[in-house]
N, C-alpha and C positions, 0 to 999 in steps of 0.2 A: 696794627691798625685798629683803629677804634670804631664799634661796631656800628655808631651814633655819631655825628659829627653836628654839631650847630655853630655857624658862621654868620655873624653879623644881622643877625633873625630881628628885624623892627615891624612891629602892625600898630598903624594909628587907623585911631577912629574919629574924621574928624581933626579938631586941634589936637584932641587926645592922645600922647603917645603910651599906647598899653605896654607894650613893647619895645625895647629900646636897644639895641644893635647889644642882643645877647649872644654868646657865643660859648659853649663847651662839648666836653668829648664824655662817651656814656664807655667804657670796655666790657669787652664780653665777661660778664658773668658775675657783673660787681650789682649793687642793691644803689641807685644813684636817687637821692632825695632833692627836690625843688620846694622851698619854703619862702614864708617872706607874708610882712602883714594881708589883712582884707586889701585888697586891690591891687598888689603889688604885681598883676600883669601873670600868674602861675598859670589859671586857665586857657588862657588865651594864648600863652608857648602851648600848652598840650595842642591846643587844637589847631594850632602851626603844626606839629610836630605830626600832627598825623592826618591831616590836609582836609579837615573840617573846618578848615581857612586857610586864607594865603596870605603871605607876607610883603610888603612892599619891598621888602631890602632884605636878602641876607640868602641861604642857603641852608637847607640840611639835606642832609648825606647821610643812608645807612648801608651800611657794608658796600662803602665803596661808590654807591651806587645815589645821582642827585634825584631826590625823590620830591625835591621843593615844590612841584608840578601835578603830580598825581594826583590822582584821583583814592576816595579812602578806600573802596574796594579793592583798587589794585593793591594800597597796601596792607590790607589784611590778608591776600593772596601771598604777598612778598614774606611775612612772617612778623608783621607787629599787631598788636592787642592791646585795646584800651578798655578800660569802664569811664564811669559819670558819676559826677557826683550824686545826682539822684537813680538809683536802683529804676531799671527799667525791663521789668520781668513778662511775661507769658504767666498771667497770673493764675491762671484755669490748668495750667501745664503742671506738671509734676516737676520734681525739682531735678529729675533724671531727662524728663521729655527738654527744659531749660537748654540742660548743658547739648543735648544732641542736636537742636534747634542753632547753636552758637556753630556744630562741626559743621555743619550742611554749606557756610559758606567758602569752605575747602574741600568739600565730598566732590564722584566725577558725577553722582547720578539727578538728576534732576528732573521735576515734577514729572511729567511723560513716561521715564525709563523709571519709574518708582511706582507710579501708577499700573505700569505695567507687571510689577514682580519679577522682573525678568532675574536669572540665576545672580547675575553677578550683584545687583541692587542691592537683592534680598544678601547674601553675605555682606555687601560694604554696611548695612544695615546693620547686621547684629554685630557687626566690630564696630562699629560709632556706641553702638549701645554699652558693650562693654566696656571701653576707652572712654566715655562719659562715669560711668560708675567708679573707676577708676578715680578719673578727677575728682567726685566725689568726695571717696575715702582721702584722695590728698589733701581738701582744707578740709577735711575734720565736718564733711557730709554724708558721711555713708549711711545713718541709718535715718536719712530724711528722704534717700531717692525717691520715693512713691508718695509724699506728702507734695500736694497744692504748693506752690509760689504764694498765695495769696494768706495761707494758712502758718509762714513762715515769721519767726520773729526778726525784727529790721536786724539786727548782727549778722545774723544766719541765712539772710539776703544777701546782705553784701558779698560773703563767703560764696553764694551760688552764682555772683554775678561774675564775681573773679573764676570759678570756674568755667562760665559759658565760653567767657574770654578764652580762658588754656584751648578750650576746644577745638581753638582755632591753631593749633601747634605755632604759637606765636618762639623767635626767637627774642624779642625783644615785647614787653607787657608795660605796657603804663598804667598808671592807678592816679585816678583825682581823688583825692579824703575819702580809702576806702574805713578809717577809722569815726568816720563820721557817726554822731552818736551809738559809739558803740561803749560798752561799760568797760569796766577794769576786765575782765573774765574774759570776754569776747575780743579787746583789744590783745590780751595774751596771745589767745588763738592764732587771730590774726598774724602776731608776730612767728607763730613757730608755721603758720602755715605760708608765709613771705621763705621763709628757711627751704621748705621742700620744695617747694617750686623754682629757686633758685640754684638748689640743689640737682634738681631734676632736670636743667640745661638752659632754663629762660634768664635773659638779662631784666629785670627789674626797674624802670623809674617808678617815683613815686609823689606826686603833692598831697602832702600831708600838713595839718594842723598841730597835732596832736607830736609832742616836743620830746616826749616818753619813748614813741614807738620810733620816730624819725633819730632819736640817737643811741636806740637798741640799735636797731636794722641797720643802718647805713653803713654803707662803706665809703662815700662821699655824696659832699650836702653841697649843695647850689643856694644861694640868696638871693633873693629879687627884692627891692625895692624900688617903688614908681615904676617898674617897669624896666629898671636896669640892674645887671648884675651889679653886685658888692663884693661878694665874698664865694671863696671856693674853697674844700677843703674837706678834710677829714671832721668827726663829728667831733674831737678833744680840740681841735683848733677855733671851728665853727661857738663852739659853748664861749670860747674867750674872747672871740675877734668883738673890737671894739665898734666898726660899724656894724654890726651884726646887735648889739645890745643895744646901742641907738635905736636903730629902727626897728624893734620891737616894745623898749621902754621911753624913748624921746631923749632927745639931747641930754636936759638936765638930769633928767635923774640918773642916764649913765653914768652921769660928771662926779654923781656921786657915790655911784659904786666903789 
C-alpha cells in the first residue's frame, strides 16, 4: 500500500485551474520529486497535500487514512513535515534552540507543565535537546548548534529548516526548493544529507528546480504542467520523455532536438 495516495486533486482560483485532477502514489521510503515550469501548479499540490488549502475535487490519503479534510496540525501530529520556500527561522534562537522549537509541537509537555519543571518536563526536555543535536549532526549541522539563525549563511538555513521539520519525527517530509539559491557545495550537501534522512526511515517528496539534484536523488519524478500531470516515471525516462522537453523548452525547439 502506498504511504501517499493522491486522487483526482483539482484547486482553481477563480477561472484559474492551478491544479488539475492530479493523481499519484508516493511508497514508503522512495525520494519522489514534483517539477514542472514557473506556474505549473507544484506549490499549490504541496499545499493540498498538507492541508494549508483545500481542494475542490479530488482526495488524498496517507497511510490508508483520508486526510483531504484536516486540519495541518493534525497532520503534523499524524507524521508529515514540510518547509517553504522561503526560510522561516526564530532568528534570535540558536540553531539547536530552531530544531527543538519544531519538536514542542509533538512533545506531551506544554507551556504550564514546563513552567512548572516538574520531573518529567524537565527529562522530556533534555531528550528534545539531545535528539535536536542529533538532527543536527544529520544534515551536516553540528558545529553550528549554538550559532544565531540570524548569523547563518542562506544554504545552512535551509539545512536547519529541514531539520526543524525532522523534529517533528515526520514519516513522510516535503520540501518546496529546498535547493533554492544554494551553490554547487551546499547543493552537494544537500543531496547526501536527502540520503540520511531517507536512510534514517523518512519518505521524502520534493519540488525542486534545480534539474542536477532532482535526477541525483530521485527515485521517481512527477511533471506538472498548467497544472496537470504529463509525465510519471523514473528520472532516465523523465530526461527522454518528449512532453517533458516540450514543456521546459517549447514546442519548436523540441521538434528539433
Amino acid at each position: 500500500m502506498s504511504l501517499l495516495e493522491v486522487r483526482d486533486v483539482t484547486r482553481r482560483f477563480g477561472g484559474l485551474t492551478a491544479v488539475d485532477a492530479v493523481s499519484f502514489d508516493v511508497h514508503e521510503g522512495m525520494i519522489k520529486a514534483i517539477i514542472g515550469p514557473n506556474g505549473a501548479g507544484k506549490t499549490t499540490l504541496f499545499n493540498v497535500l498538507t492541508s494549508f488549502d483545500r481542494p475542490e475535487e479530488g482526495t488524498v490519503r496517507y497511510d490508508g487514512v483520508d486526510i483531504t479534510s484536516w486540519r495541518a496540525h493534525h497532520i503534523v501530529r499524524r507524521g508529515i513535515a514540510r518547509t517553504f520556500q522561503n526560510t522561516e527561522l526564530f532568528e534570535e534562537m540558536s540553531a539547536l534552540e530552531n530544531v527543538m522549537a519544531g519538536a514542542h509541537a509533538v512533545t506531551r509537555s506544554g507551556f504550564l507543565a514546563a513552567a512548572l519543571r516538574l520531573p518529567w518536563t524537565v527529562r522530556e526536555q533534555r531528550e528534545v535537546a539531545e535528539e535536536s543535536g542529533r538532527l543536527l549532526r544529520l544534515v551536516g549541522l553540528g558545529e553550528w548548534a549554538d550559532a544565531p539563525a540570524a548569523d547563518m549563511p542562506h544554504g545552512l538555513r535551509r539545512l536547519l529548516e529541514i531539520a526543524r521539520a525532522l523534529a517533528t519525527k515526520p514519516r513522510l517530509l516535503l520540501l518546496d526548493e529546498p535547493a533554492a539559491g544554494l551553490n554547487i557545495a551546499e547543493t552537494s550537501a544537500l543531496a547526501e544529507a536527502l540520503y540520511r534522512i531517507r536512510d534514517r526511515g523518512s519518505t521524502i517528496v520534493v519540488v525542486e528546480h534545480d534539474m542536477g539534484l532532482v535526477m541525483e536523488v530521485s527515485d521517481e519524478i512527477v511533471v506538472l504542467d498548467r497544472g496537470c500531470k504529463i509525465a510519471e516515471g523514473p528520472p532516465r525516462l523523465i530526461q527522454k520523455d518528449p512532453a517533458v522537453i516540450a514543456a521546459y523548452l517549447g514546442e519548436e525547439e523540441a521538434d528539433e532536438l
